[in-house]
BALO-885677 format. One record per residue (C-alpha): residue in three letters; z, x, y. Coordinates in steps of 0.05 Angstrom, whole numbers, always signed. Layout:
BEGIN
REC   res        z        x        y
REC   ALA        Z        X        Y
...
***
This chain:
BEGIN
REC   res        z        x        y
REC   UNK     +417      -68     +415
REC   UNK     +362     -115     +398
REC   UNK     +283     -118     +409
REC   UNK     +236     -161     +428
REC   UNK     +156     -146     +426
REC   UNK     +116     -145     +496
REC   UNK      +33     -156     +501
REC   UNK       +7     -106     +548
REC   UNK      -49     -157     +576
REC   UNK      -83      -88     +605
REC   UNK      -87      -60     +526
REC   UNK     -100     -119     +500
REC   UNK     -177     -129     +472
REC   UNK     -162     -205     +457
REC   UNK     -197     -185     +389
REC   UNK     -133     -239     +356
REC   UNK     -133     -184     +303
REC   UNK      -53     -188     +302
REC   UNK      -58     -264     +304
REC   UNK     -101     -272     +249
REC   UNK      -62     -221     +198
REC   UNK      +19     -243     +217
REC   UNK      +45     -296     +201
REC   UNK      +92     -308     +266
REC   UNK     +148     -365     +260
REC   UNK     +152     -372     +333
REC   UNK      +72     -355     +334
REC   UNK      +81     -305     +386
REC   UNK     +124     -332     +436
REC   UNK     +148     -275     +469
REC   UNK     +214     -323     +502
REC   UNK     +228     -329     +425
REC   UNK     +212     -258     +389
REC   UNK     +261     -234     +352
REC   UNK     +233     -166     +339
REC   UNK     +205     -162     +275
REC   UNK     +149     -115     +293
REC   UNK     +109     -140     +250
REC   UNK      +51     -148     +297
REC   UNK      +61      -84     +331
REC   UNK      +46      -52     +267
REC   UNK      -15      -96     +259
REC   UNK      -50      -88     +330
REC   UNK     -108      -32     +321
REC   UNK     -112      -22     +406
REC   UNK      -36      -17     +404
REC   UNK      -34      -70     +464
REC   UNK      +39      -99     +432
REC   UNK     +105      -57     +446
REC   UNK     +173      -55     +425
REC   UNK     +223      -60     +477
REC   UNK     +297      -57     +471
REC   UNK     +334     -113     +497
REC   UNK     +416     -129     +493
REC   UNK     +435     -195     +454
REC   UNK     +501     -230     +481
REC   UNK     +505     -300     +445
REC   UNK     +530     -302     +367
REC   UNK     +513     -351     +312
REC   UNK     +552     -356     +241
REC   UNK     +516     -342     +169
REC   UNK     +543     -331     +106
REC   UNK     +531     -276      +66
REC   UNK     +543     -266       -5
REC   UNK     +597     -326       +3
REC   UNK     +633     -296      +61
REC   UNK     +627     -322     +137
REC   UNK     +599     -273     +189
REC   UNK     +576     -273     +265
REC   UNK     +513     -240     +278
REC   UNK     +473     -249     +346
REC   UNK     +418     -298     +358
REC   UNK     +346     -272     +350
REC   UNK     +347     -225     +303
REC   UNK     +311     -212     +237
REC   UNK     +352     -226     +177
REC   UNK     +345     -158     +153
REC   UNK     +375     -132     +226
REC   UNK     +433     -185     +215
REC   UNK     +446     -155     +146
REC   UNK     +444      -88     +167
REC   UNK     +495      -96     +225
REC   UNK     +535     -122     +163
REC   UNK     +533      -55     +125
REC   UNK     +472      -67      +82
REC   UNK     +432      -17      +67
REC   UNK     +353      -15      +69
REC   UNK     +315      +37      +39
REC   UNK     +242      +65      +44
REC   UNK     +247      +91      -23
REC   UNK     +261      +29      -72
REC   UNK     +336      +42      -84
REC   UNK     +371      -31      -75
REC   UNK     +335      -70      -20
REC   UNK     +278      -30       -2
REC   UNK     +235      -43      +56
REC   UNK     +168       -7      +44
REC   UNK     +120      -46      +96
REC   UNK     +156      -78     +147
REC   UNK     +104     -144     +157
REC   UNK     +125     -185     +100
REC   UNK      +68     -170      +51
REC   UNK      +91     -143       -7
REC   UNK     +159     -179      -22
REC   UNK     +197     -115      -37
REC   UNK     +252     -145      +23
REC   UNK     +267     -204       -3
REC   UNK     +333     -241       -2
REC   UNK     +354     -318      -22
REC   UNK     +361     -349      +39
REC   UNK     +377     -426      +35
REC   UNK     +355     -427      -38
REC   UNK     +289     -393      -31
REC   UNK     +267     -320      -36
REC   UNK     +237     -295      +42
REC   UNK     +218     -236      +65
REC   UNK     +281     -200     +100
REC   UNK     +242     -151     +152
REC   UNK     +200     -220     +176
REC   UNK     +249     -281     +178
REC   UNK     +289     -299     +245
REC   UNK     +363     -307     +229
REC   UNK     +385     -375     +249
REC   UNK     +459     -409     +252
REC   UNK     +488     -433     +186
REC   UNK     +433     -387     +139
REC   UNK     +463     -385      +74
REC   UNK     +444     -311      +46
REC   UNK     +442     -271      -24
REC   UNK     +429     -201      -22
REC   UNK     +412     -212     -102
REC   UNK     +369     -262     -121
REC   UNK     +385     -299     -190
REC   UNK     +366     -258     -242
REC   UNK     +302     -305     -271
REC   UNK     +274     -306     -194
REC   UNK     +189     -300     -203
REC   UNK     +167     -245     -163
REC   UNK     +115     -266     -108
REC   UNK      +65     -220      -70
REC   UNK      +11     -230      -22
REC   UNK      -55     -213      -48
REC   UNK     -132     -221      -34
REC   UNK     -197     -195      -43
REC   UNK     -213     -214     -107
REC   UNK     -286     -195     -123
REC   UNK     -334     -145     -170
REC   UNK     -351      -79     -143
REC   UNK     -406      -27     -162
REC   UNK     -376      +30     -151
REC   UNK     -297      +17     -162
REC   UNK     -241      +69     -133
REC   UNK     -218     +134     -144
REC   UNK     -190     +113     -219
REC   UNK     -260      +91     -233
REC   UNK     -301     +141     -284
REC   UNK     -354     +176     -248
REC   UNK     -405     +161     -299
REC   UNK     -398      +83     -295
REC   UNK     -418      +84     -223
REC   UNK     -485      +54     -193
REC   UNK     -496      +19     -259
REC   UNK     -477      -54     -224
REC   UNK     -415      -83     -224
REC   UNK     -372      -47     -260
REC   UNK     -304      -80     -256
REC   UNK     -270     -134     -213
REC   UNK     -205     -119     -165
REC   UNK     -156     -147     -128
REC   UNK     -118     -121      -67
REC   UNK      -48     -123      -52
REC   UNK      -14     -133      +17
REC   UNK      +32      -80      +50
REC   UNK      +36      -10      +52
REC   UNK      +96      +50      +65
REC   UNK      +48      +90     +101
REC   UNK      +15      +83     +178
REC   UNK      -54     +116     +173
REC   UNK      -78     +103     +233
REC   UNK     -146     +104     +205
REC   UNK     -132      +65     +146
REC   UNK     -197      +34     +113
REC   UNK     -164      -27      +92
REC   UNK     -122      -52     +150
REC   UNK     -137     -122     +147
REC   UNK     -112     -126      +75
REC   UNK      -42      -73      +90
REC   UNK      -14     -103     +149
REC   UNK      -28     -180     +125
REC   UNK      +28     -220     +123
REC   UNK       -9     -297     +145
REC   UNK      -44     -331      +80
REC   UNK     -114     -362      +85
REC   UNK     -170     -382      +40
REC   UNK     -181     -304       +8
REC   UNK     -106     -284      +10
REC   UNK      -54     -330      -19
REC   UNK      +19     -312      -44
REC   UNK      +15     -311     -122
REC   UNK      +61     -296     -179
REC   UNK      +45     -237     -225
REC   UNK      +23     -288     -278
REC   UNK      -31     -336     -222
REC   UNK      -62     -265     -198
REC   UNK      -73     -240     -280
REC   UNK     -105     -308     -289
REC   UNK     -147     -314     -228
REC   UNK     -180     -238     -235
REC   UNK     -181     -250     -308
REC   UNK     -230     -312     -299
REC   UNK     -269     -260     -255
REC   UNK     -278     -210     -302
REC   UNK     -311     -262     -348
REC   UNK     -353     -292     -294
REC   UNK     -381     -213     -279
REC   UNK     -376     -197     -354
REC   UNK     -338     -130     -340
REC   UNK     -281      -90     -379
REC   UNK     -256      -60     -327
REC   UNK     -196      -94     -283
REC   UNK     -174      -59     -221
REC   UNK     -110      -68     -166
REC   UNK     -107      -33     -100
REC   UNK      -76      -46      -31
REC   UNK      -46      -31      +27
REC   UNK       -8       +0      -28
REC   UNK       +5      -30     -106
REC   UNK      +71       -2     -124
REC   UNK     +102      -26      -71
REC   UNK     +127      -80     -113
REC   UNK     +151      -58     -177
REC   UNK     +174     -113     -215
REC   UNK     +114     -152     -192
REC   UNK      +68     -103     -211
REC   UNK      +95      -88     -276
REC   UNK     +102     -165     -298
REC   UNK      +22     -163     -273
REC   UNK       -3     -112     -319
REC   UNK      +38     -145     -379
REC   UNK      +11     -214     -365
REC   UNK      -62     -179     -344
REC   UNK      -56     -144     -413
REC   UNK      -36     -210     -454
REC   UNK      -96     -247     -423
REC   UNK     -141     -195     -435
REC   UNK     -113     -167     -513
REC   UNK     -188     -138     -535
REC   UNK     -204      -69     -534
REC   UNK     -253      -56     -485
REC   UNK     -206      -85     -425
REC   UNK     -187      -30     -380
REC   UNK     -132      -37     -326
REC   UNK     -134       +0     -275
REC   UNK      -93      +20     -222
REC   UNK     -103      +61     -151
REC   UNK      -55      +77     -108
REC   UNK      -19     +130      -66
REC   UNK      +22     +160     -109
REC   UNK      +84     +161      -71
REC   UNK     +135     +123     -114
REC   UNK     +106     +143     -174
REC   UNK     +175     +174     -213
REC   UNK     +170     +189     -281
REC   UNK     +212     +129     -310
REC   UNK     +160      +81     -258
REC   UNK      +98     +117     -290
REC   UNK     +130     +101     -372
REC   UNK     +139      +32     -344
REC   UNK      +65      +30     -314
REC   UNK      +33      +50     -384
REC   UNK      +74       +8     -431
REC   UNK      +66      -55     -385
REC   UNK      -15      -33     -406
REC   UNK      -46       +6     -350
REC   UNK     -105      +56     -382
REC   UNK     -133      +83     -316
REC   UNK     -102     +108     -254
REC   UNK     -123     +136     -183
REC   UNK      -79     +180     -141
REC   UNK      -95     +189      -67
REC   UNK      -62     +266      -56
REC   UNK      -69     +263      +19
REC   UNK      -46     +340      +30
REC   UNK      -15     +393       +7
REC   UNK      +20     +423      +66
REC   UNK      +74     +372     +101
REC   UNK      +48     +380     +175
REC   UNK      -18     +354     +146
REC   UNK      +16     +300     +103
REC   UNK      +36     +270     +161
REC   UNK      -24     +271     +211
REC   UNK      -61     +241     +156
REC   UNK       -7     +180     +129
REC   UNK      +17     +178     +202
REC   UNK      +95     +180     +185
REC   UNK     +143     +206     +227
REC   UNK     +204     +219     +182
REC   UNK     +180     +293     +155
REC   UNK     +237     +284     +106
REC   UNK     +212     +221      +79
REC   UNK     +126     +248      +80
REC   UNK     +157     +313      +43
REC   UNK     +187     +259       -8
REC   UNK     +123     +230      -13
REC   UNK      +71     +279      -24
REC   UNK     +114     +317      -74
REC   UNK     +122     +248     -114
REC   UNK      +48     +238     -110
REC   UNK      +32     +307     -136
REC   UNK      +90     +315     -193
REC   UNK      +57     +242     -215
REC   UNK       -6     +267     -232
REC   UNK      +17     +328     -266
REC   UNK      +70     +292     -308
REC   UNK      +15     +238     -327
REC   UNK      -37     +287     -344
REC   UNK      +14     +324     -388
REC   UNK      +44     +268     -432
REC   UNK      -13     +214     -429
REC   UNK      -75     +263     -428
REC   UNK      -99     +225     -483
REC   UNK      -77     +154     -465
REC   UNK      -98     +142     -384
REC   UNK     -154     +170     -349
REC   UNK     -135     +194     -286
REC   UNK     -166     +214     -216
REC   UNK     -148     +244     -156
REC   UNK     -176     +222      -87
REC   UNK     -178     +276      -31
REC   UNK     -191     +255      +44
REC   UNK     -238     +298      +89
REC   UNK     -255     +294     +163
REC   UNK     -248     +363     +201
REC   UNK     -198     +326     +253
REC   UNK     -152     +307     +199
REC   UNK     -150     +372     +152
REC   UNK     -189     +437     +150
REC   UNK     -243     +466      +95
REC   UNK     -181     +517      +68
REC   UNK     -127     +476      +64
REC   UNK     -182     +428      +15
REC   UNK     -183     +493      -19
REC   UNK     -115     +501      -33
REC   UNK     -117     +440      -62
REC   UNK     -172     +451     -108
REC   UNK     -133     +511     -135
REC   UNK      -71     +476     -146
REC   UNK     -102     +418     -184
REC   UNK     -142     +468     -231
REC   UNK      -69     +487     -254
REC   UNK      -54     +422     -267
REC   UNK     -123     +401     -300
REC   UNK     -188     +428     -280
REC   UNK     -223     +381     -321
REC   UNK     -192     +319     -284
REC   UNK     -246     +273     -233
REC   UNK     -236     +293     -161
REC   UNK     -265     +240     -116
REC   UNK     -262     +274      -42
REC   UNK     -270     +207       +5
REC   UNK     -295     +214      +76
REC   UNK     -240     +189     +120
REC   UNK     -281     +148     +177
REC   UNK     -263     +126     +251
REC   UNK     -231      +64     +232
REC   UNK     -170      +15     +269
REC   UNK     -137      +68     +311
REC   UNK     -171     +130     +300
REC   UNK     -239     +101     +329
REC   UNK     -252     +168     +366
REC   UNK     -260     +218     +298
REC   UNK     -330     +233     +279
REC   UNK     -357     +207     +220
REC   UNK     -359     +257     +176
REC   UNK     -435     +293     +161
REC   UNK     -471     +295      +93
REC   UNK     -470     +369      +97
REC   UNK     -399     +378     +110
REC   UNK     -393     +336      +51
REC   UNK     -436     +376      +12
REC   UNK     -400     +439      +31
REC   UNK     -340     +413      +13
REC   UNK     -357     +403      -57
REC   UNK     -389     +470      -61
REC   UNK     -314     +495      -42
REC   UNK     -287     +450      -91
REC   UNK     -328     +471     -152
REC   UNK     -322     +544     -131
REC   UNK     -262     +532     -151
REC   UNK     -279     +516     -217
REC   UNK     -267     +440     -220
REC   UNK     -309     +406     -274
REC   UNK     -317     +337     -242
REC   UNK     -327     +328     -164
REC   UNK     -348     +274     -125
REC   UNK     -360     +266      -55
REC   UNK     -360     +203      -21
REC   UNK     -423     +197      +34
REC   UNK     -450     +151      +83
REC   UNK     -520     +162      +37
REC   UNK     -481     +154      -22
REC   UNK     -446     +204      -75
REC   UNK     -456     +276      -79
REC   UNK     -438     +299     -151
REC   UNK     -404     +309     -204
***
């Protein structure tokens, strides 16, 4: 079985949200959708549906050098796994982490050029290779480059509200669903325009380079959707960030989720030049984990959150003196309760109590419109819990601004 994606016109806000952030190759034509779900994913009124349909007519590719017959109006990666091939969440041979083309972790050689498997319609005579050469420049959509004031969770408490204080860059795609993600515009983008554009790890180093010197800052950060989605593009980022910026005072800094940070990825990370580092640890039961990141697969959140914590232990013990690291915590009394915050605290006073905490107020964004926004004084009681405690540094994000540390 096959899908295809339906509107529901009754949904349907005609806010062009999903329009504006895929990049469609049959620009929503629902007589041609091939079922990429891309802007299903994308749509914050979930107005667009999947819907199972049966394929009958076959069209011939070649795959690796060998002949096959797939049916018509599929995605390349559903041809390929029909074939036998295998795509992962977690990066493990052709992972597919974000499933609307952003972040290049899919991508095959198809008729001599690297696309994004989990977005491209199959069509007759395709010419696929599941591995690209091995000299193939990485490429991944990113945007947003600007200074900020106050920087992210990796950001040292004491730098912030004294101006800009460094200059970032966001990265497309993301493995988790939050449906009240802050940055939706930037994690389900797949469609390029005058802010966003589809660089190589060596165009984005220059580009937020020449920022940094415009805003005379030290400080270099990359965010998403999620970062390390893309290893080898990341990694190649850092090393050409860090050759472009050789003084001492550059900082490079990255924040992200945590949830693919293994130990070998993390060695890679700090060698390729990264100093700084912030870890979003959503939860620390599963159930929670999973209201929060809004995956479904409790095997693959369990994966996750466990990843995200072990990183920031492992960091803290073998690069204590080499990366400054922070931990983001979300808070909204829908999403997770006062005690299980708590717990939290506890567990990362084992692991470091001197280590920044940055608790961020999770807000009604794209589909969680209806949660409150969270009150200064449940803010304020949460870092009263949190320094109870006995955490050294807390902050706690506000709609008035930071309580803390």
């Amino acid at each position: 079985m096959s899908w295809i994606v339906k509107k529901e016109e009754n949904i349907c806000q005609r806010c062009f949200w999903c329009e504006n952030l895929i990049n469609c190759p049959i620009n929503f034509a629902e007589s041609e959708c091939f079922g990429c779900g891309a802007c299903v994913l994308a749509c914050p009124y979930e107005a667009r549906k999947i819907v199972e349909v049966k394929r009958e007519k076959k069209i011939e590719i070649t795959v690796d050098g060998e002949k096959f017959e797939v049916f018509e109006k599929i995605t390349v990666r559903k041809a390929l796994e029909t074939l036998g091939y295998k795509f992962r969440k977690i990066p493990n041979g052709i992972s597919i982490p974000c499933e609307v083309g952003g972040c290049g972790c899919c991508g095959v050689e198809i008729n001599g050029q690297i696309r994004p498997s989990c977005v491209t319609p199959i069509k007759a005579g395709m010419k696929i290779k599941t591995e690209p050469i091995e000299d193939f420049i990485p490429r991944r959509l990113v945007g947003g480059f600007m200074p900020h004031p106050v920087g992210g969770v990796g950001t040292p408490w004491y730098l912030k509200g004294e101006g800009y204080i460094e200059v970032a860059l966001f990265t497309a795609g993301c493995n988790f669903r939050c449906p009240q993600c802050q940055n939706w515009t930037t994690t389900y983008r797949s469609r390029e325009d005058i802010e966003h554009k589809v660089l190589t790890p060596k165009e984005a180093a220059e580009r937020i380079t020449q920022i940094r010197r415009k805003y005379k800052v030290d400080r270099m950060a990359i965010s998403g959707g999620e970062c390390t989605l893309n290893r080898r593009w990341l990694i190649e980022y850092l090393r050409e960030l860090k050759r472009l910026n050789p003084d001492r005072e550059a900082r490079l800094h990255v924040d992200t989720n945590g949830s693919l940070l293994t130990e070998d990825y993390i060695d890679e990370l700090i060698d390729a030049g990264m100093t700084d580092i912030g870890i979003d640890l959503k939860s620390l039961k599963t159930e929670t984990f999973m209201i929060i990141t809004g995956l479904q697969d409790r095997k693959l959140a369990e994966i996750y959150k466990e990843t995200a914590w072990h990183a920031v232990k492992y960091i803290v013990d073998k690069y204590r003196d080499r990366v400054f690291v922070g931990i983001g915590i979300p808070y909204n009394r829908k999403l997770i309760y006062a005690e299980e915050i708590e717990m939290m605290g506890k567990e990362i006073y084992k692991i470091a109590p001197e280590i920044q905490v940055c608790v961020l107020d999770y807000r009604p964004e794209f589909r969680r419109r209806d949660i409150p926004y969270p009150e200064y004084w449940e803010m304020k009681e949460i870092y009263r819990i949190l320094k109870n405690v006995g955490l050294k540094i807390v902050i706690c994000q506000t709609r008035y601004g930071y309580i803390g540390p």
